[in-house]
N, C-alpha and C positions, 0 to 999 in steps of 0.2 A: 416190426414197426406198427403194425396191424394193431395189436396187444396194449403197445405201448398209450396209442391212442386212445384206444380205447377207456384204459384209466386215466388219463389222460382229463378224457371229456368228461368222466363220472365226477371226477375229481373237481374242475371248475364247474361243472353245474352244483355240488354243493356248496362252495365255496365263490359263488357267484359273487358277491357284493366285494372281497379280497381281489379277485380276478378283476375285476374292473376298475376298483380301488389301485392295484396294483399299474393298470397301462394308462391311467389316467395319469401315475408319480411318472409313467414311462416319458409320456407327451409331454409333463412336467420340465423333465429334466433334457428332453430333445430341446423344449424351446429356450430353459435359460443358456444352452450350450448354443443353438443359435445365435443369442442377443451378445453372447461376451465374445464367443469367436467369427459371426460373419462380417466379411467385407465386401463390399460391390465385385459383382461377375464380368468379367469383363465380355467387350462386346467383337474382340476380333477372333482370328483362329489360325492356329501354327500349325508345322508341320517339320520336324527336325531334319536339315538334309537338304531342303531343295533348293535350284541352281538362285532363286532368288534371295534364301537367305544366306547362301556364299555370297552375293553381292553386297550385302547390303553390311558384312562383316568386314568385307574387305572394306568398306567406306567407313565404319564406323573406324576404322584404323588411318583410316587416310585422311579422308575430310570429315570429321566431326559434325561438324557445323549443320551439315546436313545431311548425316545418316537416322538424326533423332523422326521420333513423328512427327507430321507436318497436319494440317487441312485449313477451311475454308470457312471463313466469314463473312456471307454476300449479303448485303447491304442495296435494296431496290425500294426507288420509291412506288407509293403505293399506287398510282395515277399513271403512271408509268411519263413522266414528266423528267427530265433532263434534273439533275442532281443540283441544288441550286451550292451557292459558295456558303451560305449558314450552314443545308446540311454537309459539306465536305467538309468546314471545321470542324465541326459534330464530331465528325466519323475520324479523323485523324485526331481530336483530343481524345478519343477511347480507346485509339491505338498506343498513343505516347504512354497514357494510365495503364496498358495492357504489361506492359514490356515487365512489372512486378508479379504477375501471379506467377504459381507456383508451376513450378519446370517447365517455363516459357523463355526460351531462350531468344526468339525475337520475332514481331511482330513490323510486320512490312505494310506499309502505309499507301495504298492502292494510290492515292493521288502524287505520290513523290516517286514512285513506282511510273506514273505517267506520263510524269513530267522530267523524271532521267532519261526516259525511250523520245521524248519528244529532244529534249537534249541532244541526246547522241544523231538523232537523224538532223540536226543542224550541222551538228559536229560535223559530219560527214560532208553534207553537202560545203559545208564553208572548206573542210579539207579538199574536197575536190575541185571547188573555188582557188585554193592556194596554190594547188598543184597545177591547175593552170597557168596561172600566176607566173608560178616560178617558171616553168615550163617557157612561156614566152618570152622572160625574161634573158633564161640561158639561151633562146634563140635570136634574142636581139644581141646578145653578146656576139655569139659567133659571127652577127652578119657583121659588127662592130669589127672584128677582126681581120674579118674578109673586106668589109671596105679599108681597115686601117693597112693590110698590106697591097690593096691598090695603091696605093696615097704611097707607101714607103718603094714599089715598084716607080712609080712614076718620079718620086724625087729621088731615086737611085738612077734613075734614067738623064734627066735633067744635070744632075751632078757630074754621072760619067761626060756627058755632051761638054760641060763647061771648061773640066779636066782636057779634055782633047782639045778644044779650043782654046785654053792656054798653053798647051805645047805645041801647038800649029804657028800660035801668033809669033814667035822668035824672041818673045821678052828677054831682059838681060836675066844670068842668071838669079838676081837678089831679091828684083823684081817675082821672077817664078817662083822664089820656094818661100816668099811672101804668101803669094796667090795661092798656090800647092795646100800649102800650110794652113788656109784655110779654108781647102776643098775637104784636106783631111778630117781638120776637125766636124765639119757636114758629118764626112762620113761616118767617122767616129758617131756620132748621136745616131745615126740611120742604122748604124750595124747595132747600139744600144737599144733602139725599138724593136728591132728586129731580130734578137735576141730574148726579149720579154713575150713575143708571140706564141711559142710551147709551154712558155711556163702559165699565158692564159687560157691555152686550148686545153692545159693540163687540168687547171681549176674549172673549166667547165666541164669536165670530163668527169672530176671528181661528183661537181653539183650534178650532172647528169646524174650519175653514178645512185647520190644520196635521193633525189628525184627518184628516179625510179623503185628503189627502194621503198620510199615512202608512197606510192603509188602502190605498190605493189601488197604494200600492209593494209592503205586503204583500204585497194581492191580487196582484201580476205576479208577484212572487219566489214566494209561494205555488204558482200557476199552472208557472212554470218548475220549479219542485222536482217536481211530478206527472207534467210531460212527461217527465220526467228520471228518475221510475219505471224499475225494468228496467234502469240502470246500476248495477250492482256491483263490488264486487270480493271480495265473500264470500257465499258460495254460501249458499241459503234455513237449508240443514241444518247449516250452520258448518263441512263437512267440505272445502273448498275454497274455496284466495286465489290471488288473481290478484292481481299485482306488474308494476307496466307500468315496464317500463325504455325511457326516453327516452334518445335518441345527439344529439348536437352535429351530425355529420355527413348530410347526407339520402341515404337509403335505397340510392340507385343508389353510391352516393360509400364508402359505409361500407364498411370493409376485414373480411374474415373474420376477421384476426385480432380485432381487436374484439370481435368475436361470439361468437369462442371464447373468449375473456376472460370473458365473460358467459358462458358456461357450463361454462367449468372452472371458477370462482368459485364456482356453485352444487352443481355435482355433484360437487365435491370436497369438498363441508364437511355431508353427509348429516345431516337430522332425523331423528329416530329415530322411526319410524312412517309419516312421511311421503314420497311418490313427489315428486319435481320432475320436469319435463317443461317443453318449451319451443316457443314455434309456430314457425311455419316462417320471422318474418322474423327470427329469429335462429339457428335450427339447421335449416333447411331442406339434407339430408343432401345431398353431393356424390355422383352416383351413381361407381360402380366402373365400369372400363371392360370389365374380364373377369369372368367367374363362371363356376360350376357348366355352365349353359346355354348358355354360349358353348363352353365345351369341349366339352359333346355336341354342338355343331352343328360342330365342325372334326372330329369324330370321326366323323361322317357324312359329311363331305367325303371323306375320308379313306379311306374305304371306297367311295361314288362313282369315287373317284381308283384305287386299284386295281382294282376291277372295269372299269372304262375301259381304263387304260393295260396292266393283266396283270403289273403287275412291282410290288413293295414298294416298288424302290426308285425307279422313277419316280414314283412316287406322292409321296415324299417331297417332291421337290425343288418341288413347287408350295406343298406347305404351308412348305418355307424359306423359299420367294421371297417368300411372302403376308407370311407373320408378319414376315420383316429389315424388308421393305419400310412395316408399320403401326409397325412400331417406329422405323424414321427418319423416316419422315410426321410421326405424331402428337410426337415429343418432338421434332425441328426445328420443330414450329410452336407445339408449346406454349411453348419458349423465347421467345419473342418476349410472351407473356403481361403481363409486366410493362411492355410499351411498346401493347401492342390491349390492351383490355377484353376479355376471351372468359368468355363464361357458361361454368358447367359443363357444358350437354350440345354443347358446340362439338366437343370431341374425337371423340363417340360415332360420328358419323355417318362422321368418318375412319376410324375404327375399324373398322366396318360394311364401307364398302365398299374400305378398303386390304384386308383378309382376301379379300372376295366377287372382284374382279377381280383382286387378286393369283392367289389361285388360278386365275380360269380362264384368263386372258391366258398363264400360264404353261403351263396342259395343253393350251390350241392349240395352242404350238411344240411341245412335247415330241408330242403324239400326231400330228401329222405327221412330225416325225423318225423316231421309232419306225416308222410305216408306211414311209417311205420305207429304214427300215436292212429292213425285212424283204425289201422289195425289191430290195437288195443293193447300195444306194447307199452310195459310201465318206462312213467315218464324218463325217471332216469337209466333204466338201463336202456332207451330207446336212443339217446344223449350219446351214449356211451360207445353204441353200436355204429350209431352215425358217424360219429365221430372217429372209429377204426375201421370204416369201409371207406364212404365219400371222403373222410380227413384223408385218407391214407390215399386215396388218388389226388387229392389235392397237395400232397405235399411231393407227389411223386409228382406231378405238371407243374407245379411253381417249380420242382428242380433242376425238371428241365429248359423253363424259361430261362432261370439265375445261370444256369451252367453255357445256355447259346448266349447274355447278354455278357457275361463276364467272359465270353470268348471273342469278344472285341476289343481285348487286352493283347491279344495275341498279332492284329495285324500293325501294329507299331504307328497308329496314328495316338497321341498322347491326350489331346481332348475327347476322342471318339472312345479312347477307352475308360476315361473319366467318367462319360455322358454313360454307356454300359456298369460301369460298378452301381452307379447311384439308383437307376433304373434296378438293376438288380436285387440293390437294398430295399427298396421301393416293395418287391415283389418278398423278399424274405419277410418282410415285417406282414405282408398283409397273408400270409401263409400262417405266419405263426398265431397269427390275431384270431384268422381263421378258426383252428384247431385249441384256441381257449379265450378267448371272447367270445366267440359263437355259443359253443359250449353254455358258457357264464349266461349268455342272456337267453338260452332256451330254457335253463332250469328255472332262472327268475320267473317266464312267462309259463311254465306249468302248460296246461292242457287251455289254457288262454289264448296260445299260437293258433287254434283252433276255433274259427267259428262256431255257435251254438248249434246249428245244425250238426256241423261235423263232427261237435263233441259229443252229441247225441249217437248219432252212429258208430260213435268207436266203439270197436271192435266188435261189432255185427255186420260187418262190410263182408259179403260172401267171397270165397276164393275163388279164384282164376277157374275154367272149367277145363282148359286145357285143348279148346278148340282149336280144330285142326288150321295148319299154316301154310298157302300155296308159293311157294317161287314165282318170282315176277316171269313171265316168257321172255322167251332167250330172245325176242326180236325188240322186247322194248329195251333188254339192257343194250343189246348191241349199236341202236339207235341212241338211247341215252348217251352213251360212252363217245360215240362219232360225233354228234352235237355239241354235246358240252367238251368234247376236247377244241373240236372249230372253233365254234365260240370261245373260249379262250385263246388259241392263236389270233384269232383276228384282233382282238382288245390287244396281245402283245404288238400287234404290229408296229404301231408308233415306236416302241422301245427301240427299234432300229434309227431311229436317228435322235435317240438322248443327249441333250448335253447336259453337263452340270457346272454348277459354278456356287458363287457365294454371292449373298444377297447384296445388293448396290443402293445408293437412295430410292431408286424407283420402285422398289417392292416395299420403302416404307409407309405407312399410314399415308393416306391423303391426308392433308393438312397438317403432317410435323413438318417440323424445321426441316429435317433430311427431309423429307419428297418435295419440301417447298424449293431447299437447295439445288436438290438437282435438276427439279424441273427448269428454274429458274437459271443454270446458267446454261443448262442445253440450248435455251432457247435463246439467249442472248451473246453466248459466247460459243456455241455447240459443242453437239455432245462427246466430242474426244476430250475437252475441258475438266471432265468427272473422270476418265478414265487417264491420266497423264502417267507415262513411262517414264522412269529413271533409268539411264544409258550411263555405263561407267566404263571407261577406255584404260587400259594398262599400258602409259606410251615409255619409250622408249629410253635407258638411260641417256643423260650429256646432253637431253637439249635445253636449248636458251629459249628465252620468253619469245623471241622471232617462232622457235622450232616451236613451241609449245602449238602456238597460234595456225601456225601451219596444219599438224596434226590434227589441230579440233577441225579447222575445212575439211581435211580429207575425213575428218569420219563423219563428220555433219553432212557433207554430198552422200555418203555411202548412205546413210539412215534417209535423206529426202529421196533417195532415188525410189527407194522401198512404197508398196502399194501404201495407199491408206495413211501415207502419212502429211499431216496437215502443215507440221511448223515443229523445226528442233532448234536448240539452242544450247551451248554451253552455258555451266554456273557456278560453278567451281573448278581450281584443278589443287592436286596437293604442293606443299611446299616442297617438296624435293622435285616437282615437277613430272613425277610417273603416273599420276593419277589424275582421271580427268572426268567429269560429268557430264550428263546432258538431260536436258527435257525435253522427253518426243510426246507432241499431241497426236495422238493417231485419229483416225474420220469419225470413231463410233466412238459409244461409252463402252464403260469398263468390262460387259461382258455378253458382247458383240463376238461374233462369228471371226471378223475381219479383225479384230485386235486381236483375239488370242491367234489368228493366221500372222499375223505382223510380229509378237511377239516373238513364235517358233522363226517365221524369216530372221530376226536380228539374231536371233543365238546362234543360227544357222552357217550366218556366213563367216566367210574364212579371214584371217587375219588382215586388218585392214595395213595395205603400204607392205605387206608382208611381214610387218612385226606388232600391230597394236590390237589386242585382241578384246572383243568385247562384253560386256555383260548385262543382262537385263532385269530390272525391278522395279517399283512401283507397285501400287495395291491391285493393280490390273496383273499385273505378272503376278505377284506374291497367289490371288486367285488362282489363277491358271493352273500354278504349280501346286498347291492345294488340291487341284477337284483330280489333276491328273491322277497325284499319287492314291488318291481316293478308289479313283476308276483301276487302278491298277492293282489292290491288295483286295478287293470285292471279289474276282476270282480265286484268290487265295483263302478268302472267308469263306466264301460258299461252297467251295470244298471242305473246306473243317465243318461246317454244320451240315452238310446231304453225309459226308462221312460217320459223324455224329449220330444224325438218322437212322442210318443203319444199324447202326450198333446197338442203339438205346432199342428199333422196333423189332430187330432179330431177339432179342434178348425178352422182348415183353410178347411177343406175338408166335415166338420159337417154328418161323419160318422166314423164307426167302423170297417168297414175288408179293407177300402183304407189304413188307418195309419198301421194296421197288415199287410198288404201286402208290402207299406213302408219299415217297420221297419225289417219285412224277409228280405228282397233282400235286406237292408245294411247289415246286419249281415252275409247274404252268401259270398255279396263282401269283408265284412273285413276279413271272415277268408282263403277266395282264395287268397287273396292278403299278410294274412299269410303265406299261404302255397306256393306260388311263392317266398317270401325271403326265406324263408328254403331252397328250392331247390336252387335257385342260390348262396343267400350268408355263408349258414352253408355246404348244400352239393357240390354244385361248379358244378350245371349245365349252361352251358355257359357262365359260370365264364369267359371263354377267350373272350367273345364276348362283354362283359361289360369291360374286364381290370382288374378283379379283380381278381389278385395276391395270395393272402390268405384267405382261409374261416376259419371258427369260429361261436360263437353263435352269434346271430344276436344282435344289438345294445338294452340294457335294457329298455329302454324309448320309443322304436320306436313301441312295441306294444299298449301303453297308447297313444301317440301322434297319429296313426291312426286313435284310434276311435274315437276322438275331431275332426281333421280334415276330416277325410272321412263321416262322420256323418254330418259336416254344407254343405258340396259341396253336397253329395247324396241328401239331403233335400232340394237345391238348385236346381237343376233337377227333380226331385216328383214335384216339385210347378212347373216349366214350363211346365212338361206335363201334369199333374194331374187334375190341375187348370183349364186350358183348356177343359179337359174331362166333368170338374163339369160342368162349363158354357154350353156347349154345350147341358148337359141333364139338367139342368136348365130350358134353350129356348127353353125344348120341343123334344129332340135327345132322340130316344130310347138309352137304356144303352148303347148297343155295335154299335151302329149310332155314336153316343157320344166319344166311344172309341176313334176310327179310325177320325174321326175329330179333337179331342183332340191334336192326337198323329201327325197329318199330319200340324196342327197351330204351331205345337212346336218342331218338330226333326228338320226344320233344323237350330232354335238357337243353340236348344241342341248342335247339330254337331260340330256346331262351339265353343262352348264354350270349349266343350271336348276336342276336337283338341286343342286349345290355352292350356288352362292348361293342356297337356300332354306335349304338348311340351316341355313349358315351366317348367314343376317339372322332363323331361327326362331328361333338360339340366345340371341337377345337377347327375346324373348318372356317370358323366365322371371327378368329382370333382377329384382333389387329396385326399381326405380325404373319409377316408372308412367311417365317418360316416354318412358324408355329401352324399358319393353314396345310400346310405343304405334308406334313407329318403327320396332322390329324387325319387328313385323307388319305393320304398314303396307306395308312393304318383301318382307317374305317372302311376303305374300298377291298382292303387284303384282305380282313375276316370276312366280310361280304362273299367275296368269292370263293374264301379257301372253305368257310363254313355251308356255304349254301348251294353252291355249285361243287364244287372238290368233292367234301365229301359226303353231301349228303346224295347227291346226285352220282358224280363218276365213280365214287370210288365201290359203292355197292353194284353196278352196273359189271366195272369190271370184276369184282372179285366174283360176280354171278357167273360172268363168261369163264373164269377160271377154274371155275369149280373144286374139286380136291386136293388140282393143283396148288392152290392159293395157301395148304396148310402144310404142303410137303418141308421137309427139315433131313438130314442128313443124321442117320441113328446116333453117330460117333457126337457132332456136334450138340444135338439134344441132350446127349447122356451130359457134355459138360458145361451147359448153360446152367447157370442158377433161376430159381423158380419165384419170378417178380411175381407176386400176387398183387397186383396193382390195385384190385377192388376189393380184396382181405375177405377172399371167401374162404378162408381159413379161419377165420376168427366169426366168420358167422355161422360152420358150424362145429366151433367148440363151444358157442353158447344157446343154452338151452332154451330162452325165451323167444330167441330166436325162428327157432325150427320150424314151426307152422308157417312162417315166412319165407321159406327158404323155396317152399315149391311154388313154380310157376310155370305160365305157358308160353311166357313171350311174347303177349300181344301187347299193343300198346299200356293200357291200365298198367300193366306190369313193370313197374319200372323199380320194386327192390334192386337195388346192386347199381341199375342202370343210369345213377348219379355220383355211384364211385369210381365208374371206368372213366377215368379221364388220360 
């Protein structure tokens, strides 16, 4: 590889003006494959499998109507003044025009939304009015009854008296059965009323009967209207409506255009008095991939980069290489958009680190070239050399980047391994840019790279003298090493109570629609209003609209009994009658401690009635199940990359406690770097010093995405200093001789590399979009440590304590490792121009080779 490079560089340093001719056709053709294939990125996130989108499948089979996406239109005046009747016609003429955009399947009109709730609590009451009513009526019947067989007692009394009294009196017989004959017929009519008496107790019995009945439906419908409390869509004060706009298509499926349909429709036809705002499943902002804070952070590159290399203009040509190279990354792969799904923050992380590596992959070659022209090495074979020492370490650290980002293919999250390919591409493009673009514009610039001073002294710069080199004392490493390992547990601490979730309005922008949305209806409607569950009940074959109605009480009691819950309602059930819905507001927003505790409660419990069993969804569960599975495959990753580690430092280091010592010091650094976002971004330790507004659980991917990326940059540094170490006790350096030469060859690339990519991942700190802050820190806190603490501090410390140990290898194993020359001291010396450069003493000035160990 070494070799290869090496012509490689000679090749486009002649051939300069073709070489950049050539990546300029490259950027060319990235950008027109952008323009004809990108589509907008969408702004949610999947995850195939989990128990909410089992729910939300079974609904789209059941109830259609409202398995598609849904969100929020809130509508507040600006004065905070009672909603006058002009603007409610407003606002309900923009809903009736709504009901056409595209894949809006129907737009619900907060004020006739109001006015059916005000409805039905009439209903009710006038029903309970009636059933009164009735009630008293059936019991003036029965008294009716009961006095009417007094009355039939009494002339049954009366009758028999008269009856005896005409067989006492001795009438003749013709006389008597005269009389008789017309006691009978009395009685005849008496025995007729008195006859008809069961048949009326009967029909009250019935009315009873139907009474009670409907009493009893009251009662349930009653019952459910109370639980249903705390659902609105017009705020206590009338000064705020909420307008739910329901889509045809479900949530993951729904196209941004859509969505901006739905809110060019609203923000283009302004009430007069009134603010509109919108949540996040409809206007959740795209972040920007450049800003303010990114360009201070390449403007510190920038100045790193000349105080390093001494010349303006070398300085330049890493920030060309960086930026061509994130510009044919990110729009080469965002082309392809319209055939992969890619969320909005897919590009970012390409972004990130095509600038971060671009730049320094580029200042390895160049600041070995440079050193070597002062040494008075000809221009181009000094190109050439560079370019098959430092290239050949840089293509060996971009592989290993590309190889840990595209091994988050492997833990089966589908955007997360997206968000890793493009990054990867990201890093391959600025590798290869590296190793002939670099090349391209060092021959253009000749011995020009070179201040006139420094081109004066080329090559009368006297050599190394070889001054002797003392071992740190055993008590400062042993000290160093106990220090900075505390110190980094203590910063992991916080990592012990991580959560994670997905960003909600309140992490967006102060003053978009989403942070206006949500703020705005926490406070008028509270904040389980933003986080609202979808509850789906599987009830039972064979029941009737009575049985229907019954079930939803018993599962409606079941979900109000539950903590934290505010107000649920039924809203659907299916036509065959097995499937039933609900909407639970729980106490908090969507990504509260106590909803995802609520959440895990409802899946939890057991079959309600003993046959209707339940399921749980909404954008607050859909989360939930999201960060879990997140949290759950991170073990599984971090084992494929410390495993990885091994492999790659045994292989380059051809020993066993260097790659253990490695592989320690990333793992201290990823979980301090943990526990640094805990404290700032969930608990909001100088939160006001960052900007950042709102805490919460930290972003659900951002712990997976550390250990891919802080795992190729940390191994990226292990090989500058490491490498170095080996070499030196190689030539003959006792161990810890070996250390402190190693480490004095290589801190001050290190230095500079660190500095650049801090910079440059701080610069994304100050993004608008909290998730995009969330990652630039994450990222610029993890080279911070893993570079400046890890390893430039602990890890010479300990390999001091270790001493010989540190290089021990197993004969058998050594014999069948292959021989990584990672800094291509093979290829410096088969060439001749070479040679006088090859001897050194290790002390700092000396840094041939010591910008190829990476």
């Amino acid at each position: 590889m070494a070799g290869l490079l090496y012509r490689l560089g000679r090749f486009a340093a002649r051939r300069a003006r073709a070489v950049i001719a050539a990546w300029i056709a490259v950027l060319a053709v990235a950008g027109g494959a952008f323009l004809a294939g990108f589509t907008p990125l969408a702004s949610n996130f999947d995850i195939p499998g989990t128990a909410s989108g089992e729910v939300i499948a079974e609904l789209e089979q059941a109830l259609p109507d409202i398995s598609g996406a849904s969100g929020l239109v809130v509508f507040s005046t600006t004065d905070g003044s009672p909603l006058s009747d002009t603007q409610r016609e407003a606002i309900s003429a923009l809903a009736r025009d709504a009901e056409g955009l595209p894949d809006v399947a129907s737009v619900v009109d907060p004020f006739v939304t109001e006015q059916q709730l005000a409805d039905r609590r009439q209903e009710l009451e006038a029903g309970r009015q009636q059933l009164a009513d009735g009630q008293e009526q059936l019991e003036r019947g029965r008294e009716q009854i009961e006095s009417g067989l007094v009355q039939l007692d009494a002339a049954q009394a009366q009758l028999d008296a008269a009856r005896a009294q005409l067989e006492a009196a001795g009438l003749p017989a013709a006389a008597l059965e005269v009389q008789l004959g017309q006691l009978d017929a009395q009685q005849a009519q008496l025995d007729a009323q008195r006859e008809q008496i069961p048949r009326e107790r009967a029909r009250l019995d019935e009315a009873q009967v139907e009474l009670d009945e409907n009493r009893r439906v009251l009662e349930v419908g009653t019952e459910l209207f109370e639980l249903s409390e705390g659902i609105s869509t017009v705020s206590a004060d009338g000064s705020t409506a909420l307008m739910n706009i329901a889509f045809t298509e479900p949530r993951l499926e729904l196209t941004e255009e859509s969505k901006q349909a739905v809110v060019e429709h609203f923000g283009s036809q302004p009430v007069d008095g009134v603010e509109v705002s919108f949540s996040t499943d409809i206007a959740q902002g795209v972040p920007s991939l450049f800003g303010v804070g990114e360009a201070v952070g390449l403007a510190v590159a920038a100045v790193v980069l000349v105080v390093v290399l001494g010349s303006l203009l070398a300085a330049t040509f890493p920030l060309v290489t960086a930026i061509l190279g994130v510009g044919i990354g990110v729009a080469g792969a965002l082309a392809f958009s319209g055939v992969v799904e890619m969320n909005s923050v897919t590009p970012v992380l390409g972004v990130m680190l095509g600038l971060a590596v671009g730049i320094d992959y580029s200042l390895f070659i160049i600041n070995r070239h440079r050193r070597q022209l002062v040494e008075g090495m000809d221009v181009g074979e000094s190109i050439g050399l560079a370019n098959g020492t430092a290239g050949n370490a840089v293509v060996f650290a971009g592989a290993t980047v590309v190889v840990a980002l595209l091994a988050l293919n492997v833990v089966g999250v589908p955007f997360l391994g997206v968000m890793g390919t493009v990054a990867a591409v990201c890093v391959v493009v600025a590798v290869l840019l590296a190793v002939t673009m670099t090349p391209a514009l060092l021959g253009l610039a000749g011995t020009r790279l070179l201040g006139r001073a420094a081109r004066e002294r080329a090559g009368s710069t006297p050599q190394a003298t070889g001054a002797a080199v003392a071992p740190m004392p055993t008590w400062r490493a042993l000290v160093t090493a106990v220090v900075s390992i505390a110190a980094l547990l203590v910063i992991a601490v916080p990592a012990t109570s991580m959560r994670v979730g997905l960003p909600d309005g309140s992490t967006e922008p102060e003053g978009s629609a989403s942070h206006t949305a949500f703020t705005t209806i926490e406070e008028k409607f509270g904040p389980g209003v933003n986080g609202m569950l979808l509850v789906s009940a599987e009830l039972p074959a064979g029941l009737d609209d009575d049985g229907v109605l019954d079930a939803q009480l018993a599962v409606a009691r079941v979900i109000a009994e539950q903590d934290d819950v505010v107000a649920v309602a039924p809203i659907a059930v299916s036509d065959d009658h097995r499937v039933t819905a609900f909407q639970v507001v729980p106490a908090e927003g969507p990504n509260a401690e106590s909803t995802a505790q609520l959440v895990t409660a409802l899946r939890a419990l057991p079959a309600v009635d003993g046959d209707i069993t339940l399921g749980v969804a909404g954008q607050a569960a859909v989360n939930m199940d999201i960060s879990q599975n997140l949290l759950d495959v991170l073990p599984v990753y971090l084992t494929v990359v410390i495993g990885l580690s091994l492999i790659i430092m045994i292989g380059v280091f051809r020993s066993f406690l260097v790659p253990l010592v490695a592989t320690a010091g990333f793992v201290l650094s990823l979980f301090a770097t943990y526990g640094a976002l805990v404290a700032v971004f969930q608990w909001g330790w100088l939160a006001g010093l960052f900007g950042i507004h709102a805490t919460g659980p930290l972003l659900s991917f951002l712990p997976v995405i550390l250990v891919g990326v802080l795992f190729g940059l940390a191994m990226d540094y292990q090989l500058f200093l490491a490498s170095g170490m080996r070499e030196a006790y190689v030539h003959g350096a006792s161990p810890r001789v070996a250390v402190v030469q190693g480490f004095r060859a290589g801190r001050a690339v290190v230095t500079a590399a660190g500095l650049i990519m801090v910079s440059v991942f701080a610069g994304f700190v100050f993004a608008d979009s909290m998730m995009i802050r969330s990652i630039g820190f994450g990222l610029a806190f993890g080279v911070l440590v893993d570079a400046f603490v890890v390893r430039m501090l602990l890890m010479p410390a300990l390999m001091h304590l270790l001493g010989r140990a540190a290089w021990w290898i197993p004969r058998w194993l050594d014999r069948i490792l292959p021989d990584v020359d990672v800094e291509g001291a093979a290829l410096e010396r088969r060439q001749p121009a070479a040679e006088a450069a090859t001897v050194r003493s290790g002390s700092e000035t000396d840094v041939v080779g010591a910008e190829g160990r990476s």
